[in-house]
Every structure is written in C-alpha cells, then in structure tokens.
C-alpha positions as CSV (number, residue, x, y, z in Angstrom):
1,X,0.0,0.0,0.0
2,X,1.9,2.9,-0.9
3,X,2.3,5.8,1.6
4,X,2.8,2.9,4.3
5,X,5.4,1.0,5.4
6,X,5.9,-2.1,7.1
7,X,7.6,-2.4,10.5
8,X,9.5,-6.0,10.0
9,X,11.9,-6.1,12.5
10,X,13.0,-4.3,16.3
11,X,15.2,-2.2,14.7
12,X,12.6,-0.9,12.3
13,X,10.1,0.1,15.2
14,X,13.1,1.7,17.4
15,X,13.8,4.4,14.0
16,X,10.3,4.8,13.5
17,X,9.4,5.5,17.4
18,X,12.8,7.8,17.3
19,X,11.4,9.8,14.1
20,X,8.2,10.0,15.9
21,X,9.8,12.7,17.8
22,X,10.1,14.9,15.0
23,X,7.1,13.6,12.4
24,X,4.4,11.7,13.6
25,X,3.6,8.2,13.4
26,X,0.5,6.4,13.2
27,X,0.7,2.7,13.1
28,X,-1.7,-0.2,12.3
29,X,-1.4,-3.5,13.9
30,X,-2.5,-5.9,12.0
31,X,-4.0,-9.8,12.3
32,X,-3.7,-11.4,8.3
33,X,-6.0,-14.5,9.8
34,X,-9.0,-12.2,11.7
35,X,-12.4,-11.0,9.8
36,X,-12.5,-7.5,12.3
37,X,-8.7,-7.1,11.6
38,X,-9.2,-7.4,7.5
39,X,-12.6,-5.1,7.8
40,X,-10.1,-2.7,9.8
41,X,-7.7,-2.6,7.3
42,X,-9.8,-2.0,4.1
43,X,-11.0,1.2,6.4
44,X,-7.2,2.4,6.8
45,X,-6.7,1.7,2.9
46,X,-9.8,4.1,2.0
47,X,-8.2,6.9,4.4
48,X,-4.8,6.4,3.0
49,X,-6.0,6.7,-0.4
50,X,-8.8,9.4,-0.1
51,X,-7.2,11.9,2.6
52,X,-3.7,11.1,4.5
53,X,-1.9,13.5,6.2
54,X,1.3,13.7,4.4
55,X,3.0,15.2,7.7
56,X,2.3,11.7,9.5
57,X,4.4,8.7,8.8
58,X,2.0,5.7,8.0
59,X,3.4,2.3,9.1
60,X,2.4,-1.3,9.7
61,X,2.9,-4.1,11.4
62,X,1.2,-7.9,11.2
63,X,1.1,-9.3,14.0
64,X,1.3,-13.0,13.5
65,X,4.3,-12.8,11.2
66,X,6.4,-10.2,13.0
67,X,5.3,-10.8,16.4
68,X,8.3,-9.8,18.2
69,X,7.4,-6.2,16.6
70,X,4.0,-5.9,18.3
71,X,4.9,-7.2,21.1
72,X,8.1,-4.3,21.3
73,X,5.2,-2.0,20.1
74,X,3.3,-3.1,23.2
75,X,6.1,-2.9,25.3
76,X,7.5,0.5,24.3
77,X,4.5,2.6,24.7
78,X,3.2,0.1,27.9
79,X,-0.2,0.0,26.3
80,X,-2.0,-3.7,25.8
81,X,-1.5,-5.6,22.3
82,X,-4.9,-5.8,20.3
83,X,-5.6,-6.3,16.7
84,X,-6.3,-4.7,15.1
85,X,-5.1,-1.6,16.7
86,X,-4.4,2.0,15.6
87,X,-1.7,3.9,17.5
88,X,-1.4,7.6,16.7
89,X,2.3,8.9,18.3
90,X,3.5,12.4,18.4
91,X,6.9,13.4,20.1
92,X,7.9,9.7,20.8
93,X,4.2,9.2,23.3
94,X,0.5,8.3,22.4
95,X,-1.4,10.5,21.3
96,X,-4.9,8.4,20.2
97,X,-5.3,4.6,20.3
98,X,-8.6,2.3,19.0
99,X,-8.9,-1.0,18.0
100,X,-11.2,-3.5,16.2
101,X,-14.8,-1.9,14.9
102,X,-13.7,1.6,15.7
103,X,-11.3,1.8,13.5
104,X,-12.8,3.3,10.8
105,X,-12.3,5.6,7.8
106,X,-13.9,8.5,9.4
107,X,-12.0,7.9,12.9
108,X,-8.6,8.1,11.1
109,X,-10.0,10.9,9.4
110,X,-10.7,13.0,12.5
111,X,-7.5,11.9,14.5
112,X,-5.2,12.3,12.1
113,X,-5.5,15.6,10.1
C-alpha cells in the first residue's frame, strides 16, 4: 500500500518510534488471519488513499508474522496488544489509540488531520 510502510523487524520500530519525535507516526497493527482485523484494514486503505496527512508517517505491522514487533510496540508505549489496533504517536508518546470496529475511515480521518 503505498504511503505505508511495514515495520518487519525491532530495529525498524526503534527508528520509526525515534522519528516520531520529529514527524508523527500512526501505526496499524494488523491480524492477516481475523475477519474484524481485514474489515479494519480495508478502512485504513480508504483513508490512505482518499485523505492522508502527508506530515504523518504511515506504518504497519502484522502481528502474526512479526510478532516480536507488536509485542516491542506493546512494550514501548506500555499499552495492551490488540488487533487490530491503531496507534497515533506524536513526540515519541500516544497521542490516540482504537482498536477493532472503531477503526474506521472517518475515525482516522478526525484523528489524524
């Protein structure tokens, strides 16, 4: 999905939540075998096409194939794993977290422009 990268490893995370300190990072955590988690992510695919915010930095992660990510995720910012999960970060701390059915076009919309 262009516009959006993938957090694959530790390392990856660590620069992103560093560079969150100067641009913004949102992040999707995302389940490839859950129905809510695909519904979620078809929503975040309509707000990245139709209206992102090019001053945030739109990443993803899936949780069963890079699970030491999310869990690091998790860890970092001390908030519970779910997924799917939205994490909004500005200057290196939360700024807006949903998960599952609230994760919608019009949620990302509002919380991230």
């Amino acid at each position: 999905m262009e516009g959006n990268r993938e957090l694959k490893s530790i390392s990856d995370w660590q620069a992103a939540l560093a560079e969150s300190k100067e641009k913004p990072l949102f992040i999707f955590k995302h389940s490839t075998t859950c129905p809510i988690s695909a519904e979620a992510f078809d929503e975040y695919a309509k707000y990245l096409h139709k209206h992102p915010n090019a001053d945030i930095t739109h990443a993803h992660v899936l949780v069963i194939e890079s699970r030491p990510v999310s869990n690091a995720i998790a860890e970092s910012l001390s908030l519970k794993h779910e997924s799917p999960q939205a994490i909004y970060i500005k200057d290196g701390k939360i700024a807006w977290h949903t998960s599952h059915w609230r994760i919608t076009e019009q949620a990302l919309r509002e919380h991230l422009q």
